[in-house]
C-alpha positions in Angstrom: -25.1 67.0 -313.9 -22.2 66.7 -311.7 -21.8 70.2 -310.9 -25.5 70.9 -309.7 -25.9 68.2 -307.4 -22.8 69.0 -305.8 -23.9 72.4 -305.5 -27.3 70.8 -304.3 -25.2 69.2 -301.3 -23.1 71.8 -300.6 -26.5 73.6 -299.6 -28.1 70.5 -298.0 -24.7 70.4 -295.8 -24.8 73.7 -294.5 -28.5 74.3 -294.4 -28.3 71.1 -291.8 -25.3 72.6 -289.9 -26.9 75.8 -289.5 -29.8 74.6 -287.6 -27.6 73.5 -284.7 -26.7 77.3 -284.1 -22.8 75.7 -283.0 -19.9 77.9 -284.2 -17.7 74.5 -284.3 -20.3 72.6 -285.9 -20.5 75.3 -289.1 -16.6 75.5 -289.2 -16.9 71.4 -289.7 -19.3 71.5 -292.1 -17.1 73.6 -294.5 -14.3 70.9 -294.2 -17.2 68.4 -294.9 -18.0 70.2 -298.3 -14.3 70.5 -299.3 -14.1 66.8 -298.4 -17.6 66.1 -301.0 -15.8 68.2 -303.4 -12.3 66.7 -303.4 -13.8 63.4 -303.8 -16.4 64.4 -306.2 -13.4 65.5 -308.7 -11.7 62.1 -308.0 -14.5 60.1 -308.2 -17.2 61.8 -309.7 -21.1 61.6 -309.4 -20.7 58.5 -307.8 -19.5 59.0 -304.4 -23.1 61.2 -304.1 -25.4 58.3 -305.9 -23.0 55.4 -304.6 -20.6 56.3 -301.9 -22.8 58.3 -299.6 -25.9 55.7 -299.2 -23.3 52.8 -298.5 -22.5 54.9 -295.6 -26.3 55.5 -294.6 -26.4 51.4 -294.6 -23.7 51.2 -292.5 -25.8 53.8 -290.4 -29.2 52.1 -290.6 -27.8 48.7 -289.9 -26.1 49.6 -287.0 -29.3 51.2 -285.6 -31.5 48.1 -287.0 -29.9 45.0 -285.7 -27.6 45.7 -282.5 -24.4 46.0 -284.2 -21.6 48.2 -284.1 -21.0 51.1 -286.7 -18.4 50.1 -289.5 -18.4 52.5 -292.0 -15.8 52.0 -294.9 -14.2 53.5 -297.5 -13.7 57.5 -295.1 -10.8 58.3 -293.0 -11.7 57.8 -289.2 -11.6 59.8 -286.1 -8.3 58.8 -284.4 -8.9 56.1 -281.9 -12.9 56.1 -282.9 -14.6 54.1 -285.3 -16.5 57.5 -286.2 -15.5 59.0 -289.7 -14.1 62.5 -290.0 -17.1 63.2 -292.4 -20.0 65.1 -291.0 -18.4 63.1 -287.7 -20.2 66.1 -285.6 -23.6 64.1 -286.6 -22.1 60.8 -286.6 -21.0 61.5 -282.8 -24.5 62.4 -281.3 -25.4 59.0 -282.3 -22.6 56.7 -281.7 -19.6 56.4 -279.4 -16.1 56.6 -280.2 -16.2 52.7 -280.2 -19.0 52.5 -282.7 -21.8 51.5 -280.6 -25.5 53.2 -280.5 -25.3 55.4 -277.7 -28.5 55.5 -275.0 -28.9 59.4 -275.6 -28.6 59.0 -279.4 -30.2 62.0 -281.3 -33.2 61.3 -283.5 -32.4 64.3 -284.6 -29.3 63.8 -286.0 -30.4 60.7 -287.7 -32.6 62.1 -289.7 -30.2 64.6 -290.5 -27.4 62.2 -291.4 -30.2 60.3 -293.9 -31.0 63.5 -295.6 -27.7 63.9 -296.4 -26.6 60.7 -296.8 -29.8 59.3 -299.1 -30.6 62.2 -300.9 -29.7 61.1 -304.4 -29.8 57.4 -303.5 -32.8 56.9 -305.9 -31.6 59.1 -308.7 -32.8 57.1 -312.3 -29.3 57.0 -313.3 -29.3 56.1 -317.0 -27.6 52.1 -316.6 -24.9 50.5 -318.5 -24.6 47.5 -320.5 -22.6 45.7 -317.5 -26.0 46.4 -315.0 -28.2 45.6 -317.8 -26.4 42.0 -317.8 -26.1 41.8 -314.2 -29.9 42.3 -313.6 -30.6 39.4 -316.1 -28.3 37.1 -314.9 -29.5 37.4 -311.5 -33.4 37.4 -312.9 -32.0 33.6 -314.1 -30.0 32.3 -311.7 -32.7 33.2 -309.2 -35.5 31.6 -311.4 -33.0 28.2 -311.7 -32.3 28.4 -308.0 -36.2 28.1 -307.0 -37.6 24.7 -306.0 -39.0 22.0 -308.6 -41.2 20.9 -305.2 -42.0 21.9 -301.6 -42.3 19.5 -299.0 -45.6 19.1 -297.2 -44.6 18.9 -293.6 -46.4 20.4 -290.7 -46.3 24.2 -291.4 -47.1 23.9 -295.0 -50.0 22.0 -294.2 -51.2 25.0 -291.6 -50.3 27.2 -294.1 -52.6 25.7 -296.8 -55.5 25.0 -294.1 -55.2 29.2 -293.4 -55.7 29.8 -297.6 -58.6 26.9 -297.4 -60.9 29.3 -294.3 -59.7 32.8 -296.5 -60.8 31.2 -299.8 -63.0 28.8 -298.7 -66.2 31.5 -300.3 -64.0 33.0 -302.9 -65.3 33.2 -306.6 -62.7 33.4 -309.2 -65.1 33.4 -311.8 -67.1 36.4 -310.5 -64.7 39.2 -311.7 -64.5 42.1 -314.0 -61.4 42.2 -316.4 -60.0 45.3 -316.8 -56.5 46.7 -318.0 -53.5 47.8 -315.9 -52.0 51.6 -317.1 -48.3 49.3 -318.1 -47.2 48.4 -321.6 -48.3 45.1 -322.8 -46.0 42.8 -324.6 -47.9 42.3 -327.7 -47.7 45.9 -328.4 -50.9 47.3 -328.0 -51.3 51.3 -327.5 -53.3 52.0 -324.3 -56.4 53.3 -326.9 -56.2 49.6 -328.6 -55.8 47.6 -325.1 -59.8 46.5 -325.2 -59.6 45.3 -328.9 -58.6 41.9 -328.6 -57.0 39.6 -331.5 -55.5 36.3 -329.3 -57.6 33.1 -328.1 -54.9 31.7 -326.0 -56.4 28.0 -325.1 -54.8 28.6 -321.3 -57.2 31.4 -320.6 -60.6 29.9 -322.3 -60.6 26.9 -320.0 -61.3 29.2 -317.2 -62.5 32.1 -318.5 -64.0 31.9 -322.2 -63.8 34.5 -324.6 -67.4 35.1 -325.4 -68.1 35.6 -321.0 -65.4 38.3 -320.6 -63.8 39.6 -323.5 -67.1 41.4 -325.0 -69.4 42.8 -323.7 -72.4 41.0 -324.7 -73.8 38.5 -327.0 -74.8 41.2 -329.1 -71.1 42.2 -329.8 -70.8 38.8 -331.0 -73.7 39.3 -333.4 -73.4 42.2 -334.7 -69.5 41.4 -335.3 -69.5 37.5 -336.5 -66.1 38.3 -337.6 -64.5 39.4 -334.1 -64.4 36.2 -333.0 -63.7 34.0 -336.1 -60.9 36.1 -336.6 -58.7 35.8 -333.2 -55.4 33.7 -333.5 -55.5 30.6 -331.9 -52.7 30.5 -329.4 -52.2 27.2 -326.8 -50.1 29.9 -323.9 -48.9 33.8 -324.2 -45.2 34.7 -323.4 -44.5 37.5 -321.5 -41.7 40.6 -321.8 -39.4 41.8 -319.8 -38.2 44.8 -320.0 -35.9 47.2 -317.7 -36.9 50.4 -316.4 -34.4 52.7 -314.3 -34.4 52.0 -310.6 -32.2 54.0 -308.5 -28.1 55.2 -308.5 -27.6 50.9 -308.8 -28.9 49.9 -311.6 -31.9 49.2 -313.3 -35.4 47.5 -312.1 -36.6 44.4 -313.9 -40.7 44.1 -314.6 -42.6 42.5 -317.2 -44.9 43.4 -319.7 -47.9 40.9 -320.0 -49.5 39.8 -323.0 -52.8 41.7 -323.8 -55.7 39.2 -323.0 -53.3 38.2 -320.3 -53.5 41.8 -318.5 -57.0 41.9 -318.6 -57.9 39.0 -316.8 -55.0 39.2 -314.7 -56.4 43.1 -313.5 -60.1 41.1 -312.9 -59.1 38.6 -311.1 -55.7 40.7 -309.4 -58.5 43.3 -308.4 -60.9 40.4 -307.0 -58.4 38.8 -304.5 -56.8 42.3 -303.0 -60.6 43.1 -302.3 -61.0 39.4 -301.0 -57.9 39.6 -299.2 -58.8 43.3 -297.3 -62.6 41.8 -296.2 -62.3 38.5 -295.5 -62.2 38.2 -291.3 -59.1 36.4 -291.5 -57.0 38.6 -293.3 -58.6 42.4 -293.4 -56.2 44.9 -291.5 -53.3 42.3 -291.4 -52.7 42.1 -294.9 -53.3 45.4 -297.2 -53.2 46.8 -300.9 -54.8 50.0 -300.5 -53.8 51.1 -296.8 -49.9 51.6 -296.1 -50.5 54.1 -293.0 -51.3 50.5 -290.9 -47.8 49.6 -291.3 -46.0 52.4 -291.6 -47.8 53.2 -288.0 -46.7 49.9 -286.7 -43.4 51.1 -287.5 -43.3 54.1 -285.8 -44.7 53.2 -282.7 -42.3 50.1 -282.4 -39.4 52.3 -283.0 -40.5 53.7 -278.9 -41.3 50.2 -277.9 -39.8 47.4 -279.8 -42.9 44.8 -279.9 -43.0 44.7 -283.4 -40.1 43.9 -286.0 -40.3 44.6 -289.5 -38.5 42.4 -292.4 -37.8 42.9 -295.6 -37.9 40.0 -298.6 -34.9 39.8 -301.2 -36.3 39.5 -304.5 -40.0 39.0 -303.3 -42.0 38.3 -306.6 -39.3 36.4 -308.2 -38.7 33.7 -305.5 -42.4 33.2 -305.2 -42.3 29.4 -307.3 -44.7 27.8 -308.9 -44.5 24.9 -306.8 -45.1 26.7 -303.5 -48.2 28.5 -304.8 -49.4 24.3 -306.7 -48.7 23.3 -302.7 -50.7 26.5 -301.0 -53.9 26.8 -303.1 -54.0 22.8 -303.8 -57.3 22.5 -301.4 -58.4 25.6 -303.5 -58.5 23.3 -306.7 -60.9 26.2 -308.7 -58.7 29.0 -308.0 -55.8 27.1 -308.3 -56.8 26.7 -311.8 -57.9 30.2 -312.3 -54.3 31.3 -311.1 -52.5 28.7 -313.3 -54.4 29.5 -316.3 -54.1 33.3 -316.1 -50.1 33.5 -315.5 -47.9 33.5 -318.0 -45.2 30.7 -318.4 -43.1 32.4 -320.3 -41.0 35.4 -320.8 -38.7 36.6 -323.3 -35.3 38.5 -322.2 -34.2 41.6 -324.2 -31.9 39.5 -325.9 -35.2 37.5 -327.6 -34.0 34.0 -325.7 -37.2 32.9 -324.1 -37.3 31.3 -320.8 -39.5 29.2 -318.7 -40.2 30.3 -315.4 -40.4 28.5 -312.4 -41.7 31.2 -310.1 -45.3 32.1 -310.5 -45.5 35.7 -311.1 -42.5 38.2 -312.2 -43.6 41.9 -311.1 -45.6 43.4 -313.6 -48.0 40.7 -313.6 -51.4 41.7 -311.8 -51.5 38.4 -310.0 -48.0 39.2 -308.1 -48.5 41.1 -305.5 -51.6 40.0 -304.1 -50.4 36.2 -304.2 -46.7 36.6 -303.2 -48.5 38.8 -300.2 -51.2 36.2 -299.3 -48.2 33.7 -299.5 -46.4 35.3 -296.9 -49.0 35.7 -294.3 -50.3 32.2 -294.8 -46.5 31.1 -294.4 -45.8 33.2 -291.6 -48.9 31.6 -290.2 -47.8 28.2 -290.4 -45.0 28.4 -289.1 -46.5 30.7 -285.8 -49.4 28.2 -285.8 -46.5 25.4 -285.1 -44.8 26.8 -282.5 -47.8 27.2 -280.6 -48.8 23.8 -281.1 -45.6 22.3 -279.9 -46.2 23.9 -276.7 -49.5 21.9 -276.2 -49.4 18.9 -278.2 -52.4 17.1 -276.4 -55.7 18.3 -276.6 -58.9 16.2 -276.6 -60.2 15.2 -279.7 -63.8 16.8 -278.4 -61.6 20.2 -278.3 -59.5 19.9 -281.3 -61.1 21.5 -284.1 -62.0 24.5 -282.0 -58.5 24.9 -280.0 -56.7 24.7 -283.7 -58.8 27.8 -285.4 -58.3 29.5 -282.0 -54.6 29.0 -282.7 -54.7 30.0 -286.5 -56.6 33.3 -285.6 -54.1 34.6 -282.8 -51.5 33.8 -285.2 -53.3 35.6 -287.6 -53.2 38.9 -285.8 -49.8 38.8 -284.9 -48.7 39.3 -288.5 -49.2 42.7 -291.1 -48.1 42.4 -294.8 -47.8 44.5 -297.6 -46.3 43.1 -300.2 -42.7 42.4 -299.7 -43.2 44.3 -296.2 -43.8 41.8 -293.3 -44.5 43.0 -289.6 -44.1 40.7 -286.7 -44.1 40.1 -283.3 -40.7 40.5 -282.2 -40.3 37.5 -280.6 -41.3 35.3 -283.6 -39.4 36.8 -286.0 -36.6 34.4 -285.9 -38.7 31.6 -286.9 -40.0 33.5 -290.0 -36.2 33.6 -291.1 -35.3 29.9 -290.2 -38.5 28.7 -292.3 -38.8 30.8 -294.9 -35.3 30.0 -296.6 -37.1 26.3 -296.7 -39.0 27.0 -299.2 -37.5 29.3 -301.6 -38.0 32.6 -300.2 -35.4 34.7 -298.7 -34.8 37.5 -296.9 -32.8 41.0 -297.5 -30.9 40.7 -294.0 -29.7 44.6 -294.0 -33.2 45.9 -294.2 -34.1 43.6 -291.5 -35.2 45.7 -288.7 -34.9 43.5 -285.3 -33.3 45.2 -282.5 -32.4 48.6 -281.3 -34.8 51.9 -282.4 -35.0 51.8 -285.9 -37.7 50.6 -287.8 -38.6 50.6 -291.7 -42.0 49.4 -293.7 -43.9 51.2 -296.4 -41.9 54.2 -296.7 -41.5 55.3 -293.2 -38.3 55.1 -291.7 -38.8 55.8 -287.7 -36.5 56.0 -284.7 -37.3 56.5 -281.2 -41.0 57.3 -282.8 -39.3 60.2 -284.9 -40.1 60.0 -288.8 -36.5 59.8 -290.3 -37.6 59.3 -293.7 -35.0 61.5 -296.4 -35.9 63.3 -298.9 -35.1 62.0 -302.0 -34.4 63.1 -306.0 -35.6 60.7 -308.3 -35.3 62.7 -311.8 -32.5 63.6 -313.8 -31.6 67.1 -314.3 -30.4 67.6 -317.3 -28.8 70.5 -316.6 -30.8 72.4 -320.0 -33.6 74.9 -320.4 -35.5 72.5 -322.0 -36.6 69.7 -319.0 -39.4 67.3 -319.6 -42.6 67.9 -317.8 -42.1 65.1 -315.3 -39.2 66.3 -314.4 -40.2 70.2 -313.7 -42.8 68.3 -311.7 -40.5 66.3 -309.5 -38.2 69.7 -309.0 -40.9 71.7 -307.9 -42.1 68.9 -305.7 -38.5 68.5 -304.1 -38.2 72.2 -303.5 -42.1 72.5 -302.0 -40.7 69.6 -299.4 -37.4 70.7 -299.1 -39.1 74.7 -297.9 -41.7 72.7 -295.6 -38.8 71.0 -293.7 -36.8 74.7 -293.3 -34.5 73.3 -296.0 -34.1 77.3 -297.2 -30.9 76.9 -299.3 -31.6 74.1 -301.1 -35.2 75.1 -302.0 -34.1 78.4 -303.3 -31.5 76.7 -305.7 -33.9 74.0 -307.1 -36.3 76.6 -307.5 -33.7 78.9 -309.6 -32.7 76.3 -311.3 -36.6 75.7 -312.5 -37.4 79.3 -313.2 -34.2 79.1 -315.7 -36.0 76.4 -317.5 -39.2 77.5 -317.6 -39.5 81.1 -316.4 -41.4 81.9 -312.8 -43.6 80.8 -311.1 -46.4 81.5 -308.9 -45.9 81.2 -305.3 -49.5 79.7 -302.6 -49.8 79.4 -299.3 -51.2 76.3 -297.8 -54.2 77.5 -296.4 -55.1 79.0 -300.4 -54.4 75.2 -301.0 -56.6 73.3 -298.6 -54.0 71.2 -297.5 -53.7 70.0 -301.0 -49.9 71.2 -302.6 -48.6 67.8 -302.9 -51.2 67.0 -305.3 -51.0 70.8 -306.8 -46.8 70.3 -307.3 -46.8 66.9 -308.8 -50.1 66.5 -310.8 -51.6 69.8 -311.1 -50.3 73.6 -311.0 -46.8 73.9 -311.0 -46.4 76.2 -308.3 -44.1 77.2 -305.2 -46.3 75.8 -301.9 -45.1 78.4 -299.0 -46.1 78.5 -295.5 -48.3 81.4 -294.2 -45.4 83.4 -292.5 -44.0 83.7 -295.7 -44.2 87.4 -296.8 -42.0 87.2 -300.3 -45.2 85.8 -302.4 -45.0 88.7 -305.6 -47.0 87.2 -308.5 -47.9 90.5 -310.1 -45.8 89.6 -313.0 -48.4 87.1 -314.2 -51.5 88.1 -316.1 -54.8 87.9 -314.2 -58.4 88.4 -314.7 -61.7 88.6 -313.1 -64.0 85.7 -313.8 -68.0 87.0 -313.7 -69.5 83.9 -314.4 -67.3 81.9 -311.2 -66.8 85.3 -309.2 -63.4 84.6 -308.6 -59.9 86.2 -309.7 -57.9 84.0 -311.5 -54.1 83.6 -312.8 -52.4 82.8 -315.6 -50.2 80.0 -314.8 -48.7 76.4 -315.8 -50.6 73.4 -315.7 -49.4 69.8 -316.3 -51.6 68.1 -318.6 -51.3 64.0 -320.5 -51.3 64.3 -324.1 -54.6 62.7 -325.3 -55.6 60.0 -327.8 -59.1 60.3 -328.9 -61.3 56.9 -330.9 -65.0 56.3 -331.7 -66.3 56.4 -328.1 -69.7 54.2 -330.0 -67.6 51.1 -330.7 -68.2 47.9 -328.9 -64.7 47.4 -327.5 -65.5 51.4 -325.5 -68.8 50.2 -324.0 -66.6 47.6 -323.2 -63.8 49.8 -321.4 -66.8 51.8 -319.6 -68.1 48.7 -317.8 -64.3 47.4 -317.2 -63.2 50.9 -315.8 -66.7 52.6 -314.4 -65.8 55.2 -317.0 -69.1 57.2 -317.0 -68.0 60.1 -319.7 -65.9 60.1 -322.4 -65.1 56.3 -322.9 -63.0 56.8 -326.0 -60.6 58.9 -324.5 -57.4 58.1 -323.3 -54.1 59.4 -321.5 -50.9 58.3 -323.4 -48.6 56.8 -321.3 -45.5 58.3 -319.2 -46.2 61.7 -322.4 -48.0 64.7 -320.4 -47.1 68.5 -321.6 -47.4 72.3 -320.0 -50.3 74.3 -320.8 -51.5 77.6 -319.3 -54.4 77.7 -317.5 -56.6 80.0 -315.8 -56.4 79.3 -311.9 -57.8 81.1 -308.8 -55.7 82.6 -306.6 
């Protein structure tokens, strides 16, 4: 593993150096690769996973907050702050003193992330000691939140915002339906709509015989279904860890079956509330990241906008804070309440009560930690502004404070974890928010200077600097699973598109080893659709249409009369399938949960696809 993706940056080195057409600047990339390699020997794969994206901090937080560039642990320029170290990048952008210089190259930015980030979100299998790490900090976190919040002021404007977004809300008038995770009772994904709990938390607000069959009839024709659920008073969630990136693993938890099914209903009901409703629709998204990640950009040119980043978003959103929010909301509150589980079991089987309302996994976590923040953000907007004019008449009150609440409204965008605010504001957001349990990650905080980050675009001086990033394993075997050949012919697609020539050649050797060749489109065959093709569909080299090296005659073709069109022989990625009596109750029931129209009784297994050949046109 080592080997290739030190080979991999070897290429990505010189393929960057080589589009600066400098004599000096090619001679320093070769002492930059012998510089990768000596310390890839010493140190092994993790000065690429670990070593190299500390560096792009350094480089991003310099850029993002105003300060001066200290990277650590590479020898320096003498008298300069810059590191020897692909130093001919690091020297368009900052001076010898470390400080963001006025002609800094955008350019050269996004260069020095490519390399610097490119296997930053590898799924490095994790050790024991990360696995322990990630649960001690899941606890100490969930200790640390608040028992209570105070009501002062802001919380009160806060709670008055949920009150005129929920004020018309029904949480009764949903439709359940099933998230693709694991649940932590164990069910398969073609057993998820058979349901064998009555959990007494659930049936206060949503009874069993209103929305987990489909009719009456069910009922009838099944006396049995019902008299034979266990009788539970709460469920208990899972969690599990799944790899994350070169640091460690990422913590999520599996809900219990009838948990996940109401959860998705009433999940799905408040993000379609939430994107709507007057008071919230465009400012705070589920569907839409483009809104953001435009903000982003364009306040990278003019700085009116700041965007800021939460620290361990759904686990420091507490109980207490969503009891103080939603406590005008008193049906939803209890809707919310009854529908989240209170307690999880680590992999070690201890189970723990949680303070915080929602871990991630949970359907109900990322609209409510994301309604949380914007009401929150604006409070504490809302009280500022008040300050400034404390006296208005009483005849002028009510319409002067909702005029106040909607202009703070619109100077706020969230998505998720991702908040986007007015620059000056900002600092408030980070003096209140700490008040109530919620903190901020400080060093992807993006307040001053060019740089700006939210929703996967990263944007300086309105140039998209986002890198490209490996996220599967190679294996470094003929034999690769699906998803990976997926993700390498993906990479290599991207890496071509952005004249990347080296390293798409080598990833796309390396997958032709594995699996044999492949065909090569150009985008226009493609209708603007390859990323879709290379990561979901036909596995496939996407090529642009100047490129005049496209030989597929080695693959069998034929002539379809009935479609008029010629066709190839080629690889197609395909789920492995589970197939049950589409006639039973519990698939009518998944075809009015899931608008499935055909083949109800059908299902994708999860995270298990395979390669079949397929007859495609060309």
């Amino acid at each position: 593993m080592c080997s290739f993706y030190t080979s991999l940056h070897e290429r990505l080195i010189i393929d960057v150096a080589e589009s600066y057409e400098s004599s000096a600047v090619k001679q320093e990339s070769k002492l930059d690769i012998a510089v990768m390699q000596r310390r890839v020997r010493r140190e092994g794969s993790s000065f690429l996973t670990k070593t190299l994206p500390k560096l792009g901090k350094a480089l991003d937080k310099a850029l993002s907050q105003g300060t001066k560039f200290a990277p650590l642990g590479f020898k320096l320029k003498p008298n300069s702050t810059i590191p020897k170290f692909l130093g001919w990048l690091f020297e368009l952008v900052f001076s010898d003193q470390g400080e963001e210089l006025s002609s800094a190259s955008p350019r050269a930015v996004r260069d020095l992330r490519l390399i610097l980030y490119v296997l930053y979100k590898l799924e490095i299998p994790y050790t024991d000691d990360q696995q322990e790490q990630v649960l001690v900090a899941f606890r100490e976190t969930d200790q640390a939140l608040p028992d209570s919040v105070s009501n002062d002021d802001i919380m009160c404007h806060a709670r008055n915002f949920i009150t005129n977004v929920f004020g018309r809300f029904d949480p009764h008038d949903i439709i359940p339906k099933h998230g693709p995770g694991a649940v932590a009772t164990g069910e398969k994904n073609h057993e998820k709509h058979r349901f064998s709990r009555l959990y007494s938390s659930i049936e206060r607000s949503y009874p069993f015989s209103g929305y987990f069959v489909y009719s009456l009839d069910h009922l009838c024709t099944d006396p049995g279904y019902l008299a034979n659920q266990e009788s539970l008073t709460a469920g208990t969630a899972k969690v599990v860890l799944v790899p994350k990136d070169s640091r460690g693993p990422r913590l999520i938890s599996c809900e219990p079956l009838e948990y996940q099914w109401i959860q998705g209903g009433l999940g799905g009901a408040i993000k379609m509330h939430l994107e709507r409703n007057d008071w919230t629709r465009g400012h705070v998204n589920f569907t839409d990241q483009e809104i953001n990640r435009q903000l982003a950009l364009a306040s990278s040119v003019n700085g009116q906008w700041v965007t800021l980043d939460m620290k361990e978003a759904s686990d420091r959103v507490s109980v207490a804070l969503v009891t103080e929010l939603f406590r005008d909301c008193p049906v939803l509150l209890d809707c919310l309440m009854a529908t989240r589980t209170p307690q999880t079991m680590l992999p070690n089987g201890n189970i723990v009560t949680m303070k915080k309302f929602a871990p991630m996994g949970s359907n109900l976590c990322f609209p409510i930690e994301a309604v949380v923040f914007m009401a929150l953000g604006v409070g504490v907007l809302m009280a500022e502004k008040l300050r400034q004019r404390p006296y208005v008449s009483r005849q002028h009150q009510h319409v002067y404070y909702k005029r106040v609440m909607w202009r703070a409204s619109r100077s706020l965008f969230v998505y998720g974890d991702d908040i986007i605010s007015r620059r000056e504001d900002y600092a408030s957001l980070l003096q209140y928010f700490p008040t109530v349990g919620l903190m901020f990650n400080q060093d992807k905080c993006c307040t001053h200077g060019s740089f700006r980050e939210s929703c996967g675009m990263d944007a300086y001086k309105g140039v998209c600097v986002t890198p490209l990033r490996v996220k599967r394993l190679w294996m470094c075997s003929r034999k690769q699973a699906p998803e990976t050949l997926c993700a390498y012919v993906s990479f290599s697609n991207e890496a071509y598109k952005r004249g990347l020539y080296r390293v798409a050649s080598f990833v796309s050797d390396a997958v032709e080893m594995s699996i044999g060749k492949l065909p090569v489109f150009k985008e226009r065959q493609l209708d603007n659709q390859s990323e879709f093709m290379s990561q979901y569909g036909v596995l496939c080299w996407i090529r642009p249409l100047s490129y005049d090296g496209s030989d597929n005659s080695c693959f069998k073709t034929r002539f379809n009369a009935d479609l008029q069109r010629r066709e190839f022989r080629v690889l197609h990625v395909s789920p492995r399938k589970v197939i049950v009596d589409s006639t039973d109750w519990c698939m009518v029931l998944r075809r009015l949960s899931s608008s499935i129209h055909s083949n109800p009784g059908v299902f994708a297994l999860m995270r298990s696809v395979t390669l079949k050949r397929i007859w495609y046109p060309y």
